[in-house]
N, C-alpha and C positions, 0 to 999 in steps of 0.2 A: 349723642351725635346725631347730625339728623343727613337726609338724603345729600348727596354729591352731585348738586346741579348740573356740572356741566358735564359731568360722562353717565348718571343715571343711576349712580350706584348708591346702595340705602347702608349705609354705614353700621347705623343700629342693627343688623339683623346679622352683623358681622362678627367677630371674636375681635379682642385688641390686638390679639397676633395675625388674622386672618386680615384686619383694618392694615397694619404698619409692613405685613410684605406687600399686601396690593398697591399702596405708596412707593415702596421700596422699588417695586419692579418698572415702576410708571416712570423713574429717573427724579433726579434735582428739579427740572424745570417745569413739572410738572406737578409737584408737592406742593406741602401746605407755605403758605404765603412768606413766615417768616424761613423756612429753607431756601426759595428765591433771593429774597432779600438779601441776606449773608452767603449764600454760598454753601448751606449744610446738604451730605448727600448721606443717606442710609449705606452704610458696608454691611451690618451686619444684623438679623433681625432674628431672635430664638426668645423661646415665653421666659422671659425673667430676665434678659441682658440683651440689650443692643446698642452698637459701637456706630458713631455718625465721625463723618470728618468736614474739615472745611479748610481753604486755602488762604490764607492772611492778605491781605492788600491796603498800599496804601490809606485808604477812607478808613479804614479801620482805627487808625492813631488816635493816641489822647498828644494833650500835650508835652510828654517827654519824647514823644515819637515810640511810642510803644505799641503793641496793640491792647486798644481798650479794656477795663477788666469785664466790662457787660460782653463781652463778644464769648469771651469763655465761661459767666455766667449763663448765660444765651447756649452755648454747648454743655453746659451742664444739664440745666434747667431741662432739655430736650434728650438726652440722654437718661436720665434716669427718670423725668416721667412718662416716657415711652418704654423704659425696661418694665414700671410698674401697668402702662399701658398695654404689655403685649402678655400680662395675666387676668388681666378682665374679660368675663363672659362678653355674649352677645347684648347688647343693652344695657351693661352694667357701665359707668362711667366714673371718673375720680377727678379731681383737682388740689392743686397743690397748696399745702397748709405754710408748710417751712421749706425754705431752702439755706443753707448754710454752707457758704463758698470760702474757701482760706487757698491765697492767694502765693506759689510759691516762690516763680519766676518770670521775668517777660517774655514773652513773642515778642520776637520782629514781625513787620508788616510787607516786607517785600516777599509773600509767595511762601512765607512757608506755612507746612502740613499742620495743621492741629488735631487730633485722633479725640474722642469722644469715649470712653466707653461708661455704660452706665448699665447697674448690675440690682436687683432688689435682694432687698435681707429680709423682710418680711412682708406679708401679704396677708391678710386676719379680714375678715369681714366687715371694718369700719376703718382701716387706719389702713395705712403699707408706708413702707419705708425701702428706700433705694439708697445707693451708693454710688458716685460717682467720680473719676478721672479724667482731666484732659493732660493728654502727651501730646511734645514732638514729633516728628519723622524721626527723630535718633531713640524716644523712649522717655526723655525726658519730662520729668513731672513737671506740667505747669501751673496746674490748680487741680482741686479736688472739693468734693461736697456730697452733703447727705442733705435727702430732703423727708420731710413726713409726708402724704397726699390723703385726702379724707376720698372714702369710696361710696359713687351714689350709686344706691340700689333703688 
């Protein structure tokens, strides 16, 4: 990670937990690029699990009138490698190998909650692996996925 141009902050000298609350507290509008874009906001940020949500909207639709399945790969993908993200030293970095999305049930596109939570199962000095769920507002499973993420040291 390198310095935060526009507020002066040097990211590398940060922990991944210490990086993902200072995001967190800064709000949605002020996050990384693709959080603007879709509408993801941090709820919940602890070293090994953190839970994003986002609110569904029309643009979202594919064409059965659903919402899109990249929208909740998109909530995955960010969820679980951000839980794997908020175990990384200061200067220590990862990126994503696999991601593996199974798809349960649709969202609707008008406004509703979609809950994020994304949890690591392992953490090893070359590899990590995370868990992840997206739910409803009621609880309901809408997808889920595991990803693998290679760790640079």
């Amino acid at each position: 990670m390198s310095a935060d141009t526009t507020s002066g902050v040097d990211f590398s000298t940060m922990s991944g937990l210490e990086t993902l609350r200072w995001i967190k507290d800064r709000g949605p509008e002020d996050g990384p690029g693709i959080n603007r874009l879709i509408g993801m906001q941090f709820d919940e940020v602890e070293f090994g699990r953190v839970v994003m949500s986002l609110t569904t909207q029309p643009n979202f639709g594919n064409p059965l009138g659903t919402v899109h399945g990249g929208i909740a790969a998109t909530l995955l993908d960010s969820v679980v490698g951000c839980a794997v993200h908020s175990t990384m030293d200061a200067g220590v970095s990862y990126t994503t190998l696999e991601l593996k999305v199974n798809y349960i049930r649709a969202a609707r596109t008008d406004g509703q909650k979609l809950i994020g939570e994304g949890d690591t199962i392992h953490v090893g000095r070359r590899t990590a692996t995370a868990e992840g769920r997206v739910l409803d507002e009621h609880g309901n499973l809408i997808a889920h996925a595991t990803t693998t993420c290679i760790v640079l040291r």
